[in-house]
BAMAR-929795 format. One line per field, with one value per residue: x, y, z of N, C-alpha, C, O in turn; residue number from 0. Coordinates in steps of 0.05 Angstrom, whole numbers. Example, Ala and Ser with C-alpha at 12.3 -4.5 7.8 and 13.67 -1.06 7.14 Angstrom:
n_east	c(264_257)
n_north	c(-114_-45)
n_up	c(156_142)
ca_east	c(246_273)
ca_north	c(-90_-21)
ca_up	c(156_143)
c_east	c(264_258)
c_north	c(-66_1)
c_up	c(156_157)
o_east	c(285_268)
o_north	c(-66_23)
o_up	c(169_161)
k	c(0_1)
END
This chain:
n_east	c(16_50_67_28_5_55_53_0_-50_-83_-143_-141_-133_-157_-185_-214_-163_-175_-212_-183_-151_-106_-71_-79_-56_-7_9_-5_39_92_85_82_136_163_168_211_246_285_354_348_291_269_229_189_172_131_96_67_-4_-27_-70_-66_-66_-50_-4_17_9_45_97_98_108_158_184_186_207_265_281_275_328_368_422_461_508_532_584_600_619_595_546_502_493_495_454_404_412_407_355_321_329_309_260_244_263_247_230_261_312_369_416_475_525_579_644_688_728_750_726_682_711_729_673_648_673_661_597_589_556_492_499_534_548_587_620_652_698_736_757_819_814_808_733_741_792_764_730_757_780_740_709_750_752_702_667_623_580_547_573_559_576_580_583_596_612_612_645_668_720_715_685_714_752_730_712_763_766_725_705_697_645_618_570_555_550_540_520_507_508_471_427_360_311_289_323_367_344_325_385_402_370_379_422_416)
n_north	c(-24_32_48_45_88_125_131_151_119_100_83_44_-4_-66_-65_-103_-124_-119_-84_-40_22_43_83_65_13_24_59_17_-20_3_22_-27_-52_-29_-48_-85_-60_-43_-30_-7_1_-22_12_1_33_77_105_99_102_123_177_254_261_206_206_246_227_180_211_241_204_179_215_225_173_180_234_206_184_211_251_313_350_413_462_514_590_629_650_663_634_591_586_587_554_512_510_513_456_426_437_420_368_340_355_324_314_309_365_382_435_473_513_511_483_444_426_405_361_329_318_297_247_234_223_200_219_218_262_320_393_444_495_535_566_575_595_563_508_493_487_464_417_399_371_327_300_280_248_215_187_174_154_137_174_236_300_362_424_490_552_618_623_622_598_543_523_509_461_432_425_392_343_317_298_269_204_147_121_160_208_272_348_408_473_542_597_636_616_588_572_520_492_481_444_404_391_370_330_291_279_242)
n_up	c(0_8_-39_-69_-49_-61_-104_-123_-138_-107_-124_-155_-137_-128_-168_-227_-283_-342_-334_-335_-364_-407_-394_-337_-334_-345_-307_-258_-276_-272_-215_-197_-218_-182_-131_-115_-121_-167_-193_-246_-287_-342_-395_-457_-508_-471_-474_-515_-552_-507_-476_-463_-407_-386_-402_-375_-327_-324_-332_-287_-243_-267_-255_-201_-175_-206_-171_-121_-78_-105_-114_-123_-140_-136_-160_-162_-155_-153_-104_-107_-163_-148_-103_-142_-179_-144_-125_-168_-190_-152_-154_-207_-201_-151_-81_-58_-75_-63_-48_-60_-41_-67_-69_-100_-151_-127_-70_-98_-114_-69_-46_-84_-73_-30_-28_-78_-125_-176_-203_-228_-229_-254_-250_-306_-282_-230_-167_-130_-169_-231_-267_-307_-294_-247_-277_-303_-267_-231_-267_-282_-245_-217_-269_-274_-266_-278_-312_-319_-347_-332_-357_-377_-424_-498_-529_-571_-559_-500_-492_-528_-506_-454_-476_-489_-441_-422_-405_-457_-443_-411_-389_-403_-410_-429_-410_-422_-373_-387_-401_-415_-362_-369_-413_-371_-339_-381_-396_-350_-347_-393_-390_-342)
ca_east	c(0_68_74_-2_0_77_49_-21_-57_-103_-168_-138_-128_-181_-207_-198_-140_-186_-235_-166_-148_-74_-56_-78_-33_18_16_6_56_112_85_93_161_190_168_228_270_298_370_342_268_267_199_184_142_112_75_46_-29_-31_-72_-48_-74_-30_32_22_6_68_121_103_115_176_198_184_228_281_285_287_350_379_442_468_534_534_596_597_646_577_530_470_483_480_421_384_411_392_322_313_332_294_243_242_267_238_245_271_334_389_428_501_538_614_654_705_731_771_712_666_719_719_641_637_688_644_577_583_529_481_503_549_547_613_624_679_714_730_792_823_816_776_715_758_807_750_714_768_783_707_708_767_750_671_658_588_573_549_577_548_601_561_596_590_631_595_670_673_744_718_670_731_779_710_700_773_769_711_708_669_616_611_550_561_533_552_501_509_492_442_401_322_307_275_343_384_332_329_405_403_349_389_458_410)
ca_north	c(0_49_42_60_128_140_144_155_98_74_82_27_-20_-83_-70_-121_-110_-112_-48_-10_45_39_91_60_-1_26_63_-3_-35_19_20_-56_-53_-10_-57_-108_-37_-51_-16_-2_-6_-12_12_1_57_78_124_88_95_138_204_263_268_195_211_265_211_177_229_245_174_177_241_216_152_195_238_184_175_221_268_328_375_439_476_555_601_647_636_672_622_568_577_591_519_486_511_496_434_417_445_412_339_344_367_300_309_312_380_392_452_476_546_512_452_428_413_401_334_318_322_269_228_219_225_196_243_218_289_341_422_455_524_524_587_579_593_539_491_498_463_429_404_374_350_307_284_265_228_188_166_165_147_137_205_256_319_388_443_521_573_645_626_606_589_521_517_497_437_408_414_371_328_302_290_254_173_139_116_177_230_295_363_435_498_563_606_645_590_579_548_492_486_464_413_390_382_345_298_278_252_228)
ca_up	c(0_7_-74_-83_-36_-68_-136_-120_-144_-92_-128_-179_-122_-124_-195_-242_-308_-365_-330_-337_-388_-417_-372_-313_-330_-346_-286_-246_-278_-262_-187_-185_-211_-157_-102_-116_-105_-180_-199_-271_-302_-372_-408_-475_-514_-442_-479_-539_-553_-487_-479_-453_-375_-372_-399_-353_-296_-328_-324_-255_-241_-269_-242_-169_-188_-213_-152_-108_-83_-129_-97_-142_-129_-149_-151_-165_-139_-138_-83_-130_-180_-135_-99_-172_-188_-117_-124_-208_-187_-128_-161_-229_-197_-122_-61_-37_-83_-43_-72_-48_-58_-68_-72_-123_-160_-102_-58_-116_-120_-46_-50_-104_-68_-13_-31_-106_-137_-197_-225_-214_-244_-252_-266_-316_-281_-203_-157_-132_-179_-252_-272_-322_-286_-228_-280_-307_-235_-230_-293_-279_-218_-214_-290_-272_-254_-310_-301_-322_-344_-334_-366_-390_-447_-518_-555_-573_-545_-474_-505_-537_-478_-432_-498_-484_-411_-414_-413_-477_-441_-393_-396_-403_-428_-428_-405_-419_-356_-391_-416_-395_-344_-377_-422_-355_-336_-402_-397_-331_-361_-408_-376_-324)
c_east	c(17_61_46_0_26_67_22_-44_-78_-131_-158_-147_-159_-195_-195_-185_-155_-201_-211_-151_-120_-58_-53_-67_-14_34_19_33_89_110_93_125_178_187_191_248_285_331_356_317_267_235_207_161_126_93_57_8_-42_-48_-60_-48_-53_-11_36_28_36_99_118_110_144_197_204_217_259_293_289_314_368_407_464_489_532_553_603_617_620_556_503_472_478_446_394_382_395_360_298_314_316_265_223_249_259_248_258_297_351_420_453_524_570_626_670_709_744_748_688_683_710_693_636_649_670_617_566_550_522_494_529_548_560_626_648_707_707_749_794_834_791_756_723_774_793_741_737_781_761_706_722_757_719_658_619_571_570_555_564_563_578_576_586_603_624_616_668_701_743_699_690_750_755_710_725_779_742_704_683_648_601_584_563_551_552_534_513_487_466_424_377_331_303_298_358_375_331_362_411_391_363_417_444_399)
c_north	c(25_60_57_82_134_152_151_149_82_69_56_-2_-42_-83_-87_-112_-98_-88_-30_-5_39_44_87_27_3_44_35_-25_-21_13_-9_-57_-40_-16_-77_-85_-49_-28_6_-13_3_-10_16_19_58_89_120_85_107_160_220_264_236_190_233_257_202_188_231_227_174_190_234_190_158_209_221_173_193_243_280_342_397_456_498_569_628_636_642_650_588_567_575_562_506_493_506_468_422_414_422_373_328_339_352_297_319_343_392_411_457_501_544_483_431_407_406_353_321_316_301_249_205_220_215_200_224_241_310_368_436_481_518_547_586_579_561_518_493_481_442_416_384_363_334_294_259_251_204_178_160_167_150_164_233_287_344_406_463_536_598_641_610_598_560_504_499_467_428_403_385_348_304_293_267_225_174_143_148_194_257_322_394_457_529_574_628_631_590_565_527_480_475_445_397_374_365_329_279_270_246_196)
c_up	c(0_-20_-86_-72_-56_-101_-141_-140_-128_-102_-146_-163_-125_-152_-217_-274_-333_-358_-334_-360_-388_-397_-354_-310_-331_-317_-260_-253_-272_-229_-179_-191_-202_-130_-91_-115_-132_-188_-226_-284_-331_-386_-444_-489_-496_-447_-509_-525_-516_-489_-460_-423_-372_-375_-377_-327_-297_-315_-295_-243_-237_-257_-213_-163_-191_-189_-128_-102_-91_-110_-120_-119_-152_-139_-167_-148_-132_-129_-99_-142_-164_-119_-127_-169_-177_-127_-150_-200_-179_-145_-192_-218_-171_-105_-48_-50_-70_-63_-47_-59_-54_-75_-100_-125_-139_-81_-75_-119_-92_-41_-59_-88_-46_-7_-50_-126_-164_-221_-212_-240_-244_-267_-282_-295_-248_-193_-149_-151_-206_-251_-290_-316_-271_-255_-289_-296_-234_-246_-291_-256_-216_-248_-291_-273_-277_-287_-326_-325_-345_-346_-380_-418_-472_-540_-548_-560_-515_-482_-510_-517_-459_-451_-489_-465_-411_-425_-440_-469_-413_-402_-380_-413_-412_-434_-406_-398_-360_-409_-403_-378_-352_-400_-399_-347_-354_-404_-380_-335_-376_-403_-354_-329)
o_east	c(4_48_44_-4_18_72_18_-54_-87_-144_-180_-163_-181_-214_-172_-195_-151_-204_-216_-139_-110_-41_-33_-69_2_57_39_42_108_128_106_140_201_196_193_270_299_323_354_319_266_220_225_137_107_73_40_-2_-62_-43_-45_-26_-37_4_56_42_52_115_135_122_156_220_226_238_275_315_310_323_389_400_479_488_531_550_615_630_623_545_486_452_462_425_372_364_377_346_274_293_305_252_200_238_263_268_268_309_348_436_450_539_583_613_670_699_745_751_669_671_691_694_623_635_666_610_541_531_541_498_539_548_550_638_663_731_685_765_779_858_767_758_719_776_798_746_735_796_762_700_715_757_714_640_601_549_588_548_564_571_558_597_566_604_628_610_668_702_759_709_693_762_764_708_718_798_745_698_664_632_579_577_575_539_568_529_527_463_449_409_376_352_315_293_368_389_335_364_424_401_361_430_461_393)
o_north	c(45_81_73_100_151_171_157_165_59_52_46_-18_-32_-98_-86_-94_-76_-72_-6_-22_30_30_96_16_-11_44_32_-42_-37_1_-14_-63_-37_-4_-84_-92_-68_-5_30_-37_25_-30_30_19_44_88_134_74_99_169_209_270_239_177_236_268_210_180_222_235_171_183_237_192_144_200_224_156_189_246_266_344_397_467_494_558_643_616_625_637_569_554_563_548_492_475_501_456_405_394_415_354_304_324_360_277_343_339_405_407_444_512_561_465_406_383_401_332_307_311_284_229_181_217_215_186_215_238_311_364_454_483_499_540_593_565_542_511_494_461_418_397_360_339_315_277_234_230_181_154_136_183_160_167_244_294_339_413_457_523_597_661_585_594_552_480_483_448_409_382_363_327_281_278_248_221_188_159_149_190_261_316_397_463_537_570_636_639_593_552_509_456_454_426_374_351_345_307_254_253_243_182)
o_up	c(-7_-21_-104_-88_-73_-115_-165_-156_-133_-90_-154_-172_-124_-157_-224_-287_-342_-375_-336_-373_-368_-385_-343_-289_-319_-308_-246_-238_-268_-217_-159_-172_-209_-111_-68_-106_-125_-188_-223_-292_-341_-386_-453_-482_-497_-433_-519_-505_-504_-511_-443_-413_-353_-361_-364_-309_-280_-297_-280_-224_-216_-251_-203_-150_-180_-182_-115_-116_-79_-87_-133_-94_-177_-117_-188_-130_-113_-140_-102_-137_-169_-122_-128_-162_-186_-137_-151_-206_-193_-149_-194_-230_-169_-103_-27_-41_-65_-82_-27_-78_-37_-93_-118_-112_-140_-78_-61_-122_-90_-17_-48_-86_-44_17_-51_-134_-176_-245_-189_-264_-231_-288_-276_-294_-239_-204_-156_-151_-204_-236_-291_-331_-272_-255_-273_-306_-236_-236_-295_-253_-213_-251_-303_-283_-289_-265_-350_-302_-358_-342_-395_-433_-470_-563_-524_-554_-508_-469_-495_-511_-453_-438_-484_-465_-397_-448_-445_-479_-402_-426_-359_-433_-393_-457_-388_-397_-344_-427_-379_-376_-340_-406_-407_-345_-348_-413_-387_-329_-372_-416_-336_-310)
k	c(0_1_2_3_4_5_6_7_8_9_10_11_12_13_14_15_16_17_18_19_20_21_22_23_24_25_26_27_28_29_30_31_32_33_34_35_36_37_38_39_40_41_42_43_44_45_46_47_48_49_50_51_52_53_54_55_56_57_58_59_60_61_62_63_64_65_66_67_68_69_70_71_72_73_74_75_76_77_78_79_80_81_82_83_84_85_86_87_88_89_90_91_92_93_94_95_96_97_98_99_100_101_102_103_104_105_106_107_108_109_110_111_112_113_114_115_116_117_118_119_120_121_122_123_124_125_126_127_128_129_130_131_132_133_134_135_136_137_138_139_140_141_142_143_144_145_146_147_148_149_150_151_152_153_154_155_156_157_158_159_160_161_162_163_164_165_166_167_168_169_170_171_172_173_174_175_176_177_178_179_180_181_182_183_184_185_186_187_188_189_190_191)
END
């Protein structure tokens, strides 16, 4: 009954498969496979032959899922642009995402070391230590871990310096700091 309040589902509860609408299998069938606590759920066209109120149910589903767990570093050398991040974040992936922040690349590494973040967001420009140097700390050593370069700077030059730091199979992306909002979530979506 956790699984039915977490994704809010209990009216489904007790009715038999064939009375339910696409969406409301496919929603039970997501909620059932997150009771076995799986690493990785793979869905197949989740959203075939769907309308739109349950891809809507969907995504939120997923989003919940997503957050779950989830533990981001954000390191900025400005405190404005961090809290912006923390709270886009929070905001856009929820409030249960665990969001950890950093002054510069130095503790942006010790951060990952012992916290090993889903994500990490790395100004390119911070004393200390740059964002390109942590990130190709972070890379070598936590492969797993997509990292996020921010920058004021739209020359291609800093893309190809991250391009060669970062492993094959790594995820990666690169935000300019005056991007939408809905451009940095889009970018965390996608190395997530």
């Amino acid at each position: 009954h956790d699984v039915a309040e977490q994704f809010h589902i209990r009216h489904l509860l007790g009715r038999r498969i064939m009375t339910l609408s696409g969406g409301q299998k496919q929603q039970l069938a997501v909620a059932a496979s997150t009771m076995l606590a799986p690493g990785l759920i793979v869905m197949d066209e989740p959203t075939s032959n769907l309308d739109m109120v349950a891809i809507r149910r969907l995504h939120d589903m997923v989003s919940r899922l997503r957050a779950d767990g989830m533990t981001i570093v954000i390191a900025d050398d400005q405190e404005r642009e961090r809290v912006w991040l923390r709270e886009l974040l929070k905001a856009s992936l929820g409030q249960d995402t665990a969001v950890i922040e950093a002054s510069n690349g130095e503790e942006a590494i010790e951060l990952v070391n012992l916290k090993n973040p889903n994500l990490v967001f790395l100004d390119i420009e911070m004393p200390i230590l740059s964002g390109i140097k942590a990130a190709e700390s972070i890379m070598t050593s936590h492969p797993k871990t997509a990292v996020i370069m921010l920058s004021n700077h739209s020359d291609e030059v800093f893309v190809r310096k991250l391009w060669k730091v970062a492993p094959p199979d790594g995820a990666f992306g690169y935000v300019l700091k005056d991007s939408t909002d809905q451009q940095v979530v889009d970018a965390a979506n996608a190395v997530l």
